[in-house]
C-alpha positions in Angstrom: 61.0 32.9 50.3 59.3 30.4 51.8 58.4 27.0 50.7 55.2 26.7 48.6 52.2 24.9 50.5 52.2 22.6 47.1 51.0 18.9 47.0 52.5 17.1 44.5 50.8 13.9 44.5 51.9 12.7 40.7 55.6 13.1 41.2 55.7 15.8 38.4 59.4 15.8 38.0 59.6 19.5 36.7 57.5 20.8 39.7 59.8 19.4 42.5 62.0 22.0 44.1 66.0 20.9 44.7 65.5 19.6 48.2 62.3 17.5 47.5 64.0 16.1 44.2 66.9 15.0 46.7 64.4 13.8 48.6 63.0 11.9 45.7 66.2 10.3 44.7 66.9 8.5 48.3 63.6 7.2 48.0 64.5 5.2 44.7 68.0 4.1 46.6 69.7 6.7 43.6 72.7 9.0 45.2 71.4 12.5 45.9 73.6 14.6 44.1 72.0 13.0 41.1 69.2 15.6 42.0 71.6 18.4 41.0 72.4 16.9 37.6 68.1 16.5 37.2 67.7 20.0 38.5 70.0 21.8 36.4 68.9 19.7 33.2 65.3 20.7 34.0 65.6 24.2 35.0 68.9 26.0 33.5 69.5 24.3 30.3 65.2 23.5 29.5 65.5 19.9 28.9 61.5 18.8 29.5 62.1 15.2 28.3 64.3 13.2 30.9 65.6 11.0 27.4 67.5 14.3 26.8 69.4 14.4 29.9 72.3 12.2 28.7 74.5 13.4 32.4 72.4 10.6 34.3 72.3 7.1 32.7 69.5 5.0 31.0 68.5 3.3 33.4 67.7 6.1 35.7 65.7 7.3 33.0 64.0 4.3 32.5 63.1 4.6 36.2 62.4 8.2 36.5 59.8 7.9 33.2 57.9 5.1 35.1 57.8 6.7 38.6 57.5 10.5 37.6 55.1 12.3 35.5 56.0 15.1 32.8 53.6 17.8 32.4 55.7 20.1 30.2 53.7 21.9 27.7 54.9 22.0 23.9 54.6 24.6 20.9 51.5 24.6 18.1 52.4 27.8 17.1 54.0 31.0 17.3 52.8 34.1 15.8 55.4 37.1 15.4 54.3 40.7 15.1 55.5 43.2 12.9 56.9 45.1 16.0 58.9 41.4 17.0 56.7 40.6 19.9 56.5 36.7 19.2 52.5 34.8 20.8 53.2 31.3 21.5 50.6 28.8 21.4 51.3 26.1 24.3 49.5 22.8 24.1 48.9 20.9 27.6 49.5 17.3 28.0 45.6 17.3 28.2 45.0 19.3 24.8 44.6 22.6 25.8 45.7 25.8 24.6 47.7 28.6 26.5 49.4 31.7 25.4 52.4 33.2 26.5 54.0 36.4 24.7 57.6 37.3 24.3 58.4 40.8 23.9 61.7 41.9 22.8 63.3 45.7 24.0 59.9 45.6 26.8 61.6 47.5 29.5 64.1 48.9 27.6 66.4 48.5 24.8 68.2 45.0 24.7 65.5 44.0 27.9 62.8 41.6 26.8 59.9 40.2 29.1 58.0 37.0 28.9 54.4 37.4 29.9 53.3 34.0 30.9 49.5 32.4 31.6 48.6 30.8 35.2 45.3 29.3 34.5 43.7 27.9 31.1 40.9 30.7 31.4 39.8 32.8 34.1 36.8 32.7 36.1 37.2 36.6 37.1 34.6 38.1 34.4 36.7 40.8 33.8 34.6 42.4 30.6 37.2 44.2 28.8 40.0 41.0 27.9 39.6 38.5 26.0 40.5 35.6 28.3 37.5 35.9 30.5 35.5 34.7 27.6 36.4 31.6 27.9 35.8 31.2 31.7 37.8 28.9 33.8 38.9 25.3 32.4 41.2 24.5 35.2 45.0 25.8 36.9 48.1 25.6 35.3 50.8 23.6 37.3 53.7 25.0 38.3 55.4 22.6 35.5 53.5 24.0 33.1 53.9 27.5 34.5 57.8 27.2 34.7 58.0 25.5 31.3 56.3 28.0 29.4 59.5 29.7 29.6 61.9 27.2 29.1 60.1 26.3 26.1 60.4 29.9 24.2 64.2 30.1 25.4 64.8 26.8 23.5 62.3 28.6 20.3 64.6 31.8 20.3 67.7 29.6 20.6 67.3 27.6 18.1 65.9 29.6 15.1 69.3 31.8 16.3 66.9 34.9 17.2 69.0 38.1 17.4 67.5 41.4 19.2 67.3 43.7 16.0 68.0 46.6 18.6 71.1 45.0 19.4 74.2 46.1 17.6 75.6 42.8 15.9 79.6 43.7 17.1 78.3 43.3 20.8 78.9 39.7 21.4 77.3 38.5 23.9 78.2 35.4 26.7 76.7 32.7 25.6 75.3 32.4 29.1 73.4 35.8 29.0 69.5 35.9 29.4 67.4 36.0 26.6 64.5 36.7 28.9 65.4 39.6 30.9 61.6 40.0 33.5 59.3 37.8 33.6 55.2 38.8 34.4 52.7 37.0 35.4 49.8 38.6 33.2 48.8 35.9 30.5 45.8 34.3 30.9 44.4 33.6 33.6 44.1 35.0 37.8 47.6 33.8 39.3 46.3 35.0 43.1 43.5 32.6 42.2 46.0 29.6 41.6 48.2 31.0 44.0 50.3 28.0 45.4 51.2 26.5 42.0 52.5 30.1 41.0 54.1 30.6 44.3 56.2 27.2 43.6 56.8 28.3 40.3 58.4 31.1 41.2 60.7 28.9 43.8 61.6 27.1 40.9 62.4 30.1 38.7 64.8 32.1 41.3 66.7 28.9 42.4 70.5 29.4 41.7 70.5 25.9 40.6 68.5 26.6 37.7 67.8 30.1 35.7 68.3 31.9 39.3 65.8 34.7 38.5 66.0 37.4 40.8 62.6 38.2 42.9 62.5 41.7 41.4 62.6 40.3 37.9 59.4 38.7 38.1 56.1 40.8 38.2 53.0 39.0 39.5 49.5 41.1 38.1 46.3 40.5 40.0 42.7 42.0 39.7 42.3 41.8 43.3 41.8 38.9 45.2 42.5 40.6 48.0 42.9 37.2 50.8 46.3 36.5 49.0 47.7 39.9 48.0 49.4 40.4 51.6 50.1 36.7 51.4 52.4 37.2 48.1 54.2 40.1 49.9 55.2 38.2 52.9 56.3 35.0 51.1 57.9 36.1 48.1 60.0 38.7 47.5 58.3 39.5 43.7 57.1 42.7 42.3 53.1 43.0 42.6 50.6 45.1 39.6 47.3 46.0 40.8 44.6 46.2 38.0 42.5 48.9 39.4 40.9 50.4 36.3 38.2 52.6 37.9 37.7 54.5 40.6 34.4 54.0 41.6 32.7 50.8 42.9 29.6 51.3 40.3 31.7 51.2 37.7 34.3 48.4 38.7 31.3 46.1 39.3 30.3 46.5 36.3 34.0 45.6 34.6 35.1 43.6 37.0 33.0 41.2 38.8 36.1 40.9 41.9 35.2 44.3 42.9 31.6 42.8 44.1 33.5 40.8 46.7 36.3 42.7 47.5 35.6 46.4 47.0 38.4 49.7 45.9 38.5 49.8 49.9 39.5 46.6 50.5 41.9 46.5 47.7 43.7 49.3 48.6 44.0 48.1 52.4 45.5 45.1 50.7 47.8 47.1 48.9 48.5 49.3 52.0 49.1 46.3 53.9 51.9 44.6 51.2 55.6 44.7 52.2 57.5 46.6 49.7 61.3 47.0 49.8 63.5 49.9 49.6 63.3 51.1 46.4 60.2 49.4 45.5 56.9 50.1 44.5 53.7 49.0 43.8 52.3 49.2 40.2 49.0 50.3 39.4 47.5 49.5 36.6 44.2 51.3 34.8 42.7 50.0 31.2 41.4 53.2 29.7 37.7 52.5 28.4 36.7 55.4 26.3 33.6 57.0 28.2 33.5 54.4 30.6 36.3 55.5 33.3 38.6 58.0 31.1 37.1 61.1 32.6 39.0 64.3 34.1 36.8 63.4 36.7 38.2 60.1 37.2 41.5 61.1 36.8 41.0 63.5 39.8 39.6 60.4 41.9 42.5 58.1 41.2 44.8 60.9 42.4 42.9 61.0 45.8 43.2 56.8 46.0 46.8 56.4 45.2 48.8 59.8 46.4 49.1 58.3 49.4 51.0 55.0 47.9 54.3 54.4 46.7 53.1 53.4 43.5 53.5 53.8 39.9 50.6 54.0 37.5 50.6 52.4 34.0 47.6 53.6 32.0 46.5 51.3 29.0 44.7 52.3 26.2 42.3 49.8 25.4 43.3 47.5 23.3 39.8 46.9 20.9 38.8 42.8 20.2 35.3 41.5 19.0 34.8 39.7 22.6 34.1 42.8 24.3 32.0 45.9 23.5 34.8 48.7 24.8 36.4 51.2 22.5 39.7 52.6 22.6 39.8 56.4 23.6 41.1 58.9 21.4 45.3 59.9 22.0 44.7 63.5 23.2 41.9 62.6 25.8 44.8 59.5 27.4 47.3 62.2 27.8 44.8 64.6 29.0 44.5 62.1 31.8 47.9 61.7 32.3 48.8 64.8 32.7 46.3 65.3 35.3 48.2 62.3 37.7 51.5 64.2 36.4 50.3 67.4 38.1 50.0 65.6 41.4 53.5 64.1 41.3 52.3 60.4 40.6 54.4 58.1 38.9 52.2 57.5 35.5 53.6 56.1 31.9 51.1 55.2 29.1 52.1 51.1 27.9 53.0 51.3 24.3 51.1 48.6 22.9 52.7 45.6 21.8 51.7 42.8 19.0 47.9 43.5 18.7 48.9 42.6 15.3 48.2 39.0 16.4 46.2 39.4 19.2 49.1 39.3 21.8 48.6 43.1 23.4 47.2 43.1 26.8 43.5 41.7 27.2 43.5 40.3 24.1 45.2 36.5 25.3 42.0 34.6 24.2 43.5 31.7 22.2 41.6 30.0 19.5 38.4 31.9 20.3 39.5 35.1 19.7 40.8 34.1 16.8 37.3 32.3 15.7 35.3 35.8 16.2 37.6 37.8 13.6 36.9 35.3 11.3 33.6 36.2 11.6 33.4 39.2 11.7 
């Protein structure tokens, strides 16, 4: 993986790769292998306030508060659904709220995801999620990327969280993941803040730190196209596609992208990403009852995608009071499933998780979201 095309012009301390932290060290006459002992503080054991990194002394602390800045977000609440998916509220440094949402057994039993947020907001317009409601209020940086997850490892560690699922005579290492994948599909457009996610994820899959592999990590777009080829060819992470329709009428209409970069273009995008043995690229497709759940539809997705190595994940609408969609019925989802199954396509239906409190896909709208079911 290359290096990220990332300025970091406030010395954010958790945002500086290994070699630039080295880097960083000579420059304040400190001996570089102190940059190991900073690194793995940081970024394997989640300490986000140098005063807890009792392996360098205080006077390098002293110095590293005064020359570096800490971004790290913090918790304001969490929110755990009867199904154990937990939705963290993150505050910035600045005051704003993000989302990120754990979800225990996600992949399969004893495998849990983290589905973290890129931007505060998104400018996209998508009509059917929440998060588009509240437009864009800036990027995330990659500290507070990365340190969404450090901060809900530290949660689940200390209130001693134990997967339910898990039978309790299987004793783990004390060095096994709690997060097992990590996707980038909170709030927000991550192609659209592409070089702080693409340091992020440098961060995430050095050894030194949590040593994520690449195919662990899952980056969701909507399809801006310029950097979907981009993310193929310097990264080595798992890309979702969400197409939901098959016509350009009708993804105008849902999601403003589609007016610049069309289905065509997408799909040449997609075409054009380097997948690995083994790999494949995910398709995803919201399912809007009577707005793109049709036979007819399910037919025309066939003819886009047969040609891809792909799967498809369709998604049942998950309802919310900030857009107008409904939810189609069960029989008429696996009518259109079975249609792609019939072709030989790749197609599971996501189960939904934690709409309970407002944590199932599309509805990551923070305090808003929350303010319209009040009044409802």
């Amino acid at each position: 993986m290359t290096t990220a095309n990332f300025s970091n012009e406030n010395n954010d301390l958790i945002a500086m790769p290994f070699g630039e932290l080295e880097s960083f060290m000579a420059s304040i006459n400190e001996k570089r292998f102190r940059a190991g002992q900073i690194f793995r503080a940081i970024h394997k054991q989640g300490l986000l306030n140098i005063d807890e990194v009792t392996s360098i002394s205080l006077v390098l602390r002293k110095i590293l508060q005064e020359k570096t800045t800490n971004l790290a977000i913090t918790i304001d609440k969490v929110f755990i659904s009867t199904d154990g998916t937990r939705k963290y509220q993150l505050k910035t440094h600045d005051g704003h709220i993000v989302e990120s949402v754990f979800i225990p057994n996600a992949s399969s039993k004893g495998r849990n995801t983290i589905c973290i947020s890129s931007q505060i907001g998104c400018a996209m317009g998508c009509t059917f999620c929440a998060t588009a409601a509240m437009k864009l209020v800036r990027q995330l940086e990659p500290s507070e990327i990365v340190s969404q997850i450090y901060v809900v490892i530290n949660d689940l560690k200390s209130s001693a969280w134990k997967n339910p699922q898990i039978d309790d005579s299987h004793e783990e290492s004390k060095d096994a993941r709690i997060i097992h994948n990590i996707v980038y599909m909170g709030m927000g457009e991550p192609l659209h803040n592409y070089e702080n996610v693409k340091r992020s994820i440098e961060l995430l899959c050095d050894q030194k730190g949590l040593g994520y592999a690449a195919k662990r990590i899952t980056v969701s777009s909507c399809g801006v196209v310029k950097n979907i080829e981009r993310l193929g060819k310097e990264t080595d992470v798992h890309i979702a596609i969400s197409l939901n329709a098959t016509k350009d009428e009708v993804r105008n209409k849902i999601m403003p992208v589609n007016k610049k970069w069309d289905i065509a273009a997408l799909l040449k995008a997609c075409k054009n990403f380097p997948i690995k043995t083994r790999r494949r690229i995910t398709f995803e497709y919201v399912l809007l009852k009577d707005i793109n759940d049709s036979n007819e539809d399910a037919n025309k997705l066939v003819e886009l995608l047969k040609s891809f190595k792909c799967k498809i994940n369709l998604i049942p609408f998950n309802e919310h009071p900030l857009s107008p969609f409904k939810r189609p019925v069960q029989n008429r989802v696996l009518e259109f499933q079975n249609i792609l199954i019939k072709s030989n396509l790749s197609v599971f239906i996501r189960s939904t998780r934690g709409d309970d409190v407002d944590a199932a896909c599309g509805m990551l709208g923070a305090k808003k979201l929350e303010d319209a079911r009040e009044n409802i």
